[in-house]
C-alpha positions as CSV (number, residue, x, y, z in Angstrom):
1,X,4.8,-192.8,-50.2
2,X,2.6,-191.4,-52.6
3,X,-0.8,-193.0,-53.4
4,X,-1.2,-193.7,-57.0
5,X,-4.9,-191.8,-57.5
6,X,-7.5,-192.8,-60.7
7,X,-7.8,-191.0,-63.9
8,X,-10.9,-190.5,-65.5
9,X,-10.7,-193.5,-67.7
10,X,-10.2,-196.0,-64.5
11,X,-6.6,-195.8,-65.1
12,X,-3.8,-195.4,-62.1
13,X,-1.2,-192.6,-62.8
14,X,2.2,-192.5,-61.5
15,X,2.9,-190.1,-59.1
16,X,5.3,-187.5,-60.0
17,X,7.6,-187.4,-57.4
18,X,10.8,-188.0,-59.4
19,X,10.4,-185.3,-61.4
20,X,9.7,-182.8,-58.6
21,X,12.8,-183.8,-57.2
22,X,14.6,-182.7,-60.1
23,X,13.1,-179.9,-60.2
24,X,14.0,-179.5,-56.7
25,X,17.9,-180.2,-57.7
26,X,17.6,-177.6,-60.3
27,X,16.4,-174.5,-58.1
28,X,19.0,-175.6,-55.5
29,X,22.1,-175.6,-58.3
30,X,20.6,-172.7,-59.6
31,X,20.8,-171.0,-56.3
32,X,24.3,-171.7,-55.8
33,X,25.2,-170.7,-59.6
34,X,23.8,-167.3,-58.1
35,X,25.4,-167.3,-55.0
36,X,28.7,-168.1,-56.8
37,X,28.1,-165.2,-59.7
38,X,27.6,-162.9,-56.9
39,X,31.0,-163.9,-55.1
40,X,33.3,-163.8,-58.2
41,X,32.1,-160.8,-60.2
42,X,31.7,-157.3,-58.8
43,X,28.4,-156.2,-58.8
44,X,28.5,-154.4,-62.2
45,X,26.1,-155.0,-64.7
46,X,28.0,-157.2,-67.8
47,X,27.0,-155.6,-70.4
48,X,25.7,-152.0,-69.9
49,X,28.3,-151.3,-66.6
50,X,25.6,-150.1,-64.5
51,X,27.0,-150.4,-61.1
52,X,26.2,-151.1,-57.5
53,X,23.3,-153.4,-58.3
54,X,21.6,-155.4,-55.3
55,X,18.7,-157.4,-54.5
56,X,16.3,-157.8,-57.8
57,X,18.4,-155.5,-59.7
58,X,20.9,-157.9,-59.3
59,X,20.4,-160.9,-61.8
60,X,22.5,-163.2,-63.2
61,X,22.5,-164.2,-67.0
62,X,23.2,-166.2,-69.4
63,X,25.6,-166.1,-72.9
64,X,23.7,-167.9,-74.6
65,X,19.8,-167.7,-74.0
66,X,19.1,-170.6,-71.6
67,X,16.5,-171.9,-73.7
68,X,18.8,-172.4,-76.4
69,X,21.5,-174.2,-74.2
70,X,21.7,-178.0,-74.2
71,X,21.2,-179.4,-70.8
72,X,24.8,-179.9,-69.6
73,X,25.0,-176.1,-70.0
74,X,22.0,-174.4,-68.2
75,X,24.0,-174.0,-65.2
76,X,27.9,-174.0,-66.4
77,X,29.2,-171.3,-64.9
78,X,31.5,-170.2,-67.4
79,X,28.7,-168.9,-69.2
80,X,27.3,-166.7,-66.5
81,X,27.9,-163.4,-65.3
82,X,25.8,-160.6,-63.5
83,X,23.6,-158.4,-65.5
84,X,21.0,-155.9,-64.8
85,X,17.0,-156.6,-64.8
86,X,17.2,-154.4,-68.0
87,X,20.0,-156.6,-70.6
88,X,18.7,-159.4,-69.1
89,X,15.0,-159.8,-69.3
90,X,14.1,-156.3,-71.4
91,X,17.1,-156.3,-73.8
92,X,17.3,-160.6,-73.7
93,X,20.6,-161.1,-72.3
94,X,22.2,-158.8,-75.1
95,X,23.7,-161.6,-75.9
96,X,26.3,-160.0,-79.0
97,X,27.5,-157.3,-76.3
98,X,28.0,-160.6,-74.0
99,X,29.7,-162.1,-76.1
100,X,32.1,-159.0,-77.2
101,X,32.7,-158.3,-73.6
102,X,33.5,-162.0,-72.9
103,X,35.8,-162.2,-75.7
104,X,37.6,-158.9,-74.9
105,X,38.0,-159.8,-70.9
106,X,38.8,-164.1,-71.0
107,X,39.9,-163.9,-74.6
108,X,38.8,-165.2,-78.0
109,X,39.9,-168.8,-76.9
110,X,37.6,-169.2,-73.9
111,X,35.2,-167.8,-75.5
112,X,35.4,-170.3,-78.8
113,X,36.0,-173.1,-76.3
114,X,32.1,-172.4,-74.8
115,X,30.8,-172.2,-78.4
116,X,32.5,-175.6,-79.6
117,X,30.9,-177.3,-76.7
118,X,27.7,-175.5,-77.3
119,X,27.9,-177.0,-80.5
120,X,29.1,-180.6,-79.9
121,X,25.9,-181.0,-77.1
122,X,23.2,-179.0,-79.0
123,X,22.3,-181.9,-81.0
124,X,22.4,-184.5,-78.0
125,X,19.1,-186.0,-76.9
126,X,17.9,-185.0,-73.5
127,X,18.9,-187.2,-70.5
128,X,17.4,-189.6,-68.8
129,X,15.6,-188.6,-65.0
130,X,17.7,-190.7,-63.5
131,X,21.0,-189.4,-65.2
132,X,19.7,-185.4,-64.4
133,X,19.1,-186.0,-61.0
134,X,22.8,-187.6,-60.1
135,X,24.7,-185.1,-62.8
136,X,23.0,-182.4,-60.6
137,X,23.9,-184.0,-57.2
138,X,27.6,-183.6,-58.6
139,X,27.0,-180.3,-59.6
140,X,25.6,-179.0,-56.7
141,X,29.1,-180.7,-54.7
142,X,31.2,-179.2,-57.3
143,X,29.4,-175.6,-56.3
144,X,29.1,-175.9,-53.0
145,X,33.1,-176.8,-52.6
146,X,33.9,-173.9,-54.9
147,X,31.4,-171.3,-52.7
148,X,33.6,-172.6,-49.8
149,X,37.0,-171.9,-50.6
């Protein structure tokens, strides 16, 4: 489908397409992680309790900084909850009041269940293209049924 185009050196390159579509997959289960956050949590700010928040002052964030997170855990949604523009991009997710309120509202055992797998997939290498693209084709089913009921 794609035509493979000539580098400088004579070479061909590979087209890209695979990893566009996993990027694809990615803004699509993000999307529903959104859709889902909105759904199940009022929309209240997590950490600072502002309240009423729509549109772009409506985010949703992570309890852990997503950077940090190993892949399996970008888009769990135990770990996300609606925050304000403010915590979550100015004030970094706040993540020590995110945690605090986490523990106080699910208790200390959910909470110490999301930092032992945290901990046990940190160290994992990165998966394969092929293994990312079908583990987010489950998770966007897995979403998509739980948006629906």
């Amino acid at each position: 489908m794609f035509r493979k185009r000539k580098t400088r050196k004579g070479k061909t390159r590979r087209p890209r397409r695979v990893r566009s579509e996993v990027v694809r997959l990615q803004n699509k289960v993000w999307e529903l992680c959104k859709l889902i956050i909105r759904k199940k949590y009022l929309h209240t700010c997590y950490t600072c309790s502002a309240e009423n928040l729509e549109g772009v002052h409506l985010q949703t964030g992570h309890m852990i900084n997503k950077k940090a997170l190993p892949y399996y855990l970008k888009w769990d949604i135990k770990l996300l909850r609606p925050q304000c523009p403010a915590c979550n991009k100015t004030r970094e997710g706040m993540g020590a009041l995110f945690y605090r309120n986490m523990s106080i509202l699910n208790g200390q055992q959910y909470v110490d269940d999301i930092i032992t797998d945290y901990y046990i997939l940190k160290d994992e290498k990165p998966p394969s293209l092929n293994i990312k693209i079908n583990y987010l084709k489950d998770l966007i089913e897995k979403y998509k049924a739980i948006l629906n009921e």
